[in-house]
C-alpha positions in Angstrom: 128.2 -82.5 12.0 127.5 -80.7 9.0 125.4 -77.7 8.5 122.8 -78.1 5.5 121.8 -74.7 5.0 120.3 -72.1 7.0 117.2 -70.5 6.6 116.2 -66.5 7.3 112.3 -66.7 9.0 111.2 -63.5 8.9 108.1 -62.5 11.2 105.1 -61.2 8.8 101.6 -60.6 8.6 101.0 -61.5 5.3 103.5 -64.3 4.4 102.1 -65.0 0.7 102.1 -61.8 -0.4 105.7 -61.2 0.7 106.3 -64.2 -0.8 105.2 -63.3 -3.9 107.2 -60.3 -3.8 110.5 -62.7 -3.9 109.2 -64.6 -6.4 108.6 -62.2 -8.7 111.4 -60.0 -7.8 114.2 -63.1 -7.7 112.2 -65.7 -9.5 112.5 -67.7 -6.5 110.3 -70.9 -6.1 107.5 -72.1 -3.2 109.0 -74.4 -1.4 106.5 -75.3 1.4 103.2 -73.1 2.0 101.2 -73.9 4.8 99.4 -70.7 6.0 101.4 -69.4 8.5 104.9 -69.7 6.7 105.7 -70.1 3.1 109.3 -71.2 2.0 111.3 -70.0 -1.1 114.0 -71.9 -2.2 116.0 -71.2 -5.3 117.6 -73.0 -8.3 121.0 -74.5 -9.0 123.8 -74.1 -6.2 122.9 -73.3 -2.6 125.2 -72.1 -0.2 125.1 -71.6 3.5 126.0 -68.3 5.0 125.6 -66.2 7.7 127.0 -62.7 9.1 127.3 -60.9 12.2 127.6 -57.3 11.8 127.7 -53.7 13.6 126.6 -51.9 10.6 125.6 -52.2 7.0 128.8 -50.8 5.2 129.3 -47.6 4.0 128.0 -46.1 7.3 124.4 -48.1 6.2 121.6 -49.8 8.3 122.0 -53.7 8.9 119.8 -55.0 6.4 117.8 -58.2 7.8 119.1 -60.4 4.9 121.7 -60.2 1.8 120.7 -61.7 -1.7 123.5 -61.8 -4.3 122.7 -62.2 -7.5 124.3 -62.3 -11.1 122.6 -59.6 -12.9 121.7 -56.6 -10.8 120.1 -54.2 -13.2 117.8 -56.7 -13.9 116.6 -57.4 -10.2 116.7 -53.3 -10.1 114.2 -52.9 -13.1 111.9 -55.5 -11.4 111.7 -54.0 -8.2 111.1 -50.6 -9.9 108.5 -52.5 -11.9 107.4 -53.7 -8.3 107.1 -50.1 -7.2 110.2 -51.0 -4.9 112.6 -47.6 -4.7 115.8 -48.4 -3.3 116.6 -46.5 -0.3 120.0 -47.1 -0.6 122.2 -47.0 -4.1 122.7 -49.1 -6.3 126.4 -48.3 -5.8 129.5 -49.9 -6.3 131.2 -50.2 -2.9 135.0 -50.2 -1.8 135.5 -54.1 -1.4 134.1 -54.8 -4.4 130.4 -55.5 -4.6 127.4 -53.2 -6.6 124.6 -53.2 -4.5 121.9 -51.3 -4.2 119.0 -51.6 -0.7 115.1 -51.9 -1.0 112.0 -52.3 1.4 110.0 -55.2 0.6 106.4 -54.9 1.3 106.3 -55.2 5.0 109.5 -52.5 5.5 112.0 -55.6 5.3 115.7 -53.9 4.5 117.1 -55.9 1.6 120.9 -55.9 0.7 120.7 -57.1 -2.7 124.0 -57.2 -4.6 126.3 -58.7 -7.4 130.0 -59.2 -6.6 132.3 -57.0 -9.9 
């Protein structure tokens, strides 16, 4: 058995709008929209991951999801642009990731962060 990937289904109220809060923020694609849920998916290589934790790091919250990414002053300019403030950072933490956290429209903590 192999896993194929593994897919974060967050409970919303508005699931298009919050999914066009990813899209523009990540430039993420519609995967599947059918009312009720509406799947992102990105481009290029996937991986599957998924952690277990006590805490956020750095004495943080445990954010609901993590989304690296390879340039994250950009993704910091277009939440700003979003009117997204980061609650959290950006910082560069002690094992060796910058990261900074954000809200996404329906309170959502978001770990987004770039590896150094």
């Amino acid at each position: 058995m192999t896993v194929l990937r593994i897919v974060a289904n967050l409970a919303v109220y508005k699931p298009q709008e919050v999914a066009a809060f990813y899209t523009q923020l990540l430039g993420l694609e519609v995967a599947m929209d059918l009312g009720f849920i509406t799947t992102l998916t990105g481009t290029g290589r996937q991986t599957v991951q998924v952690s277990f934790a006590s805490e956020g790091g750095s004495g943080t919250e445990v954010p609901t999801f993590s989304i690296e990414v390879d340039d994250l002053d950009a993704v910091l300019a277009k939440a700003e642009a979003l009117g997204a403030t980061p609650i959290y950072g950006p910082v560069t933490e002690p094992w060796g990731v910058r990261r900074f956290y954000l809200r996404d429209p329906v309170g959502t903590v978001i770990n987004i962060l770039c590896h150094e």
